[in-house]
C-alpha positions as CSV (number, residue, x, y, z in Angstrom):
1,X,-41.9,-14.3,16.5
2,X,-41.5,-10.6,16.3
3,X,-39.4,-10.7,19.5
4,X,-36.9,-12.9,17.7
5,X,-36.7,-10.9,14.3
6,X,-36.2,-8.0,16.2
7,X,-32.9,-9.6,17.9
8,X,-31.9,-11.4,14.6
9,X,-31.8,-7.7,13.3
10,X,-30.1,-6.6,16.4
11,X,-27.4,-9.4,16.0
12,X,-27.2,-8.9,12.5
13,X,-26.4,-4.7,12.9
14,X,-23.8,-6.0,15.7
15,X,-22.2,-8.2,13.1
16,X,-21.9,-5.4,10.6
17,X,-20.7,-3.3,12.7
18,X,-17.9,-5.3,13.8
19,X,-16.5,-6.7,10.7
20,X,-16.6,-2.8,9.7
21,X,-14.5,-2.1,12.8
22,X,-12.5,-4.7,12.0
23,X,-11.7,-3.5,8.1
24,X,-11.1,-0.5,9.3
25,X,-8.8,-0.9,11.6
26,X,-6.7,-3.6,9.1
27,X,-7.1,-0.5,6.5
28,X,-5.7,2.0,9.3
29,X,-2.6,-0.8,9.9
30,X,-2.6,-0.7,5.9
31,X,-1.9,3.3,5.9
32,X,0.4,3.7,8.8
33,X,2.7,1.3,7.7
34,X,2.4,2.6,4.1
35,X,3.1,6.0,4.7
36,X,5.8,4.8,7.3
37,X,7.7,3.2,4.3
38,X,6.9,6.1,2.2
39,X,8.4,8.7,4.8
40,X,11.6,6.9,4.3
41,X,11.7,6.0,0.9
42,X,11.4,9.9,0.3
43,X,14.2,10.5,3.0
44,X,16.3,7.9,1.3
45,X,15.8,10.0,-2.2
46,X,16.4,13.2,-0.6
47,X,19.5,12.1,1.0
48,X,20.7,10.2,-2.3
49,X,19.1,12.2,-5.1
50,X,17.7,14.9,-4.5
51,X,16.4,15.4,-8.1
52,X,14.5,12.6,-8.2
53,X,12.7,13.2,-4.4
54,X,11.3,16.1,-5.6
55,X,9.3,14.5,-8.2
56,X,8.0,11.8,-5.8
57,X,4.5,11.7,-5.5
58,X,2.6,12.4,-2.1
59,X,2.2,9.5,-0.7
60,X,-1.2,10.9,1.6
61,X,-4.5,8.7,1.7
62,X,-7.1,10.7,0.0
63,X,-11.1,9.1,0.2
64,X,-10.2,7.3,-3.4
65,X,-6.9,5.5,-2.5
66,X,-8.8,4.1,0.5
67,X,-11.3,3.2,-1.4
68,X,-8.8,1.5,-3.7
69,X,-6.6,0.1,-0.9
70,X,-9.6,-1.4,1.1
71,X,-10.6,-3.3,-2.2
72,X,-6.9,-4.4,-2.3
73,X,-7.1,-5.7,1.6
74,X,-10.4,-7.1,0.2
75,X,-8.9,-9.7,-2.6
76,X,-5.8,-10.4,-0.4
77,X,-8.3,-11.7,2.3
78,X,-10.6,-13.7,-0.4
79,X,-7.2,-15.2,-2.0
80,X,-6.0,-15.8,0.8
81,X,-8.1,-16.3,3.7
82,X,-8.5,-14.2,6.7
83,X,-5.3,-15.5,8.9
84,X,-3.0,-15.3,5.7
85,X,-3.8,-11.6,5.6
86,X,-3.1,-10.9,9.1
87,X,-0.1,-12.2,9.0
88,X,0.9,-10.3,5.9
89,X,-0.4,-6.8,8.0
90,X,2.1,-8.3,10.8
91,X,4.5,-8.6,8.8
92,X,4.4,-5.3,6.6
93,X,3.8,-3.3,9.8
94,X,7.1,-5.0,10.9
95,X,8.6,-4.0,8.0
96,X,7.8,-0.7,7.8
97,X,10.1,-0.5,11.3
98,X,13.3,-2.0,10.0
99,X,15.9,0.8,9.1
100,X,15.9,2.1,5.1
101,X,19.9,2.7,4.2
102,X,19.4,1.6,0.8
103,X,16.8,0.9,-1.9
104,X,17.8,-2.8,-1.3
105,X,15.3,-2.6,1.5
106,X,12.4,-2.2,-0.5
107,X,13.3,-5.5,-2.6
108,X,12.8,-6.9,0.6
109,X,9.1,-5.9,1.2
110,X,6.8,-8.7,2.1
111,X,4.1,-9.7,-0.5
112,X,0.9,-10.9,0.2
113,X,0.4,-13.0,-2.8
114,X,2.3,-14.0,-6.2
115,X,3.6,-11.7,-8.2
116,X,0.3,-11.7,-10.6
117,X,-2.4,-12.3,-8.5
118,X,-1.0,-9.1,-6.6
119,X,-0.7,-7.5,-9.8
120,X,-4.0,-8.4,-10.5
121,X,-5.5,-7.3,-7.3
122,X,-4.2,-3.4,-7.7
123,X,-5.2,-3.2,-11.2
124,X,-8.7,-4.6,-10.2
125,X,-9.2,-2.1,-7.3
126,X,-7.8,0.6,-8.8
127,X,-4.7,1.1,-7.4
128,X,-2.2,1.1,-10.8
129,X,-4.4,4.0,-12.0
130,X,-4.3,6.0,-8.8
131,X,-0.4,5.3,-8.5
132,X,0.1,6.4,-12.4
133,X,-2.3,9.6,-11.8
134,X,-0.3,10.5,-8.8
135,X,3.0,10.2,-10.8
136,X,2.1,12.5,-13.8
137,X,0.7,14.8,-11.4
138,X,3.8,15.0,-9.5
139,X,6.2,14.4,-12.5
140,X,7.7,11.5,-11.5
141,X,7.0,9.5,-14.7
142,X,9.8,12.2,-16.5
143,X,11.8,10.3,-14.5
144,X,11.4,7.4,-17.5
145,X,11.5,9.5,-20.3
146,X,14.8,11.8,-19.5
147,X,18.2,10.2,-19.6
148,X,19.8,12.4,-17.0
149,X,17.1,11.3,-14.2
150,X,16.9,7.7,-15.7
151,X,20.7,7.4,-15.1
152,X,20.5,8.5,-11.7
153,X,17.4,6.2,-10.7
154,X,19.2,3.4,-12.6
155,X,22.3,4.1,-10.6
156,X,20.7,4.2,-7.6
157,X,18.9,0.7,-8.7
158,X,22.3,-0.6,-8.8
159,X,23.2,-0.1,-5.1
160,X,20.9,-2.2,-3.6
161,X,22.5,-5.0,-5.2
């Protein structure tokens, strides 16, 4: 009986180990393509306005945000299921490659779920309040409260339509 506890356990640690190999490496696929998309939103500002780059936040991982963006991978996979989020890594890893001439681009992001079940999912984990802190430490929430900056972003809204 022993002998068969002993490779229950075995089998078990296995099993952990993999499905942590596994979230990490959907988290890794996660970050890469985030910061891909990040690196040329910011190139996108700097090329179109300058003013408002400067105020972006960084876009780096820090041990919170992957905290926060694992519980995010987390709810897409339980709303979801496990091939639904796949795909959606597949897809936002392919978008992430496409060339960024215009803010339009971003509109075309791919989402993993409905507007408020994503919603729902970054407030729950934590990402809104991350995102928020990183803008008022960078500035970028001025942005809404300064009519010279507001025009600008608003102006550059209006090209990607």
């Amino acid at each position: 009986m022993k002998h068969h506890l002993t490779r229950v356990a075995v089998a078990v640690c296995v099993f952990t180990a993999a499905c942590n190999a596994y979230a990490d490496s959907q988290l890794d696929r996660l970050e890469s393509a985030t910061t891909t998309i990040s690196d040329k939103t910011r190139a996108l500002f700097e090329a179109q306005a300058p003013e408002l780059a400067e105020l972006l936040p960084d876009p780096t991982w820090d041990a919170p945000m992957r905290d926060a963006m694992s519980c995010y991978l987390g709810e897409i996979e339980r709303i979801v299921g496990k091939e639904a989020a796949e795909k959606y890594l597949d897809e936002y890893e392919a978008f992430a490659q496409r060339e960024f001439n215009d803010l339009k681009t971003l509109l075309d992001a791919p989402a993993p779920l409905p507007d408020r079940e994503m919603l729902q999912a970054n407030d729950t984990c934590g990402v809104i309040e991350l995102s928020q802190k990183r803008m008022e430490e960078s500035g970028y929430t001025k942005v809404f409260s300064d009519p010279d900056l507001m025009k600008k972003l608003t102006e550059l809204m209006g090209k990607a339509d």
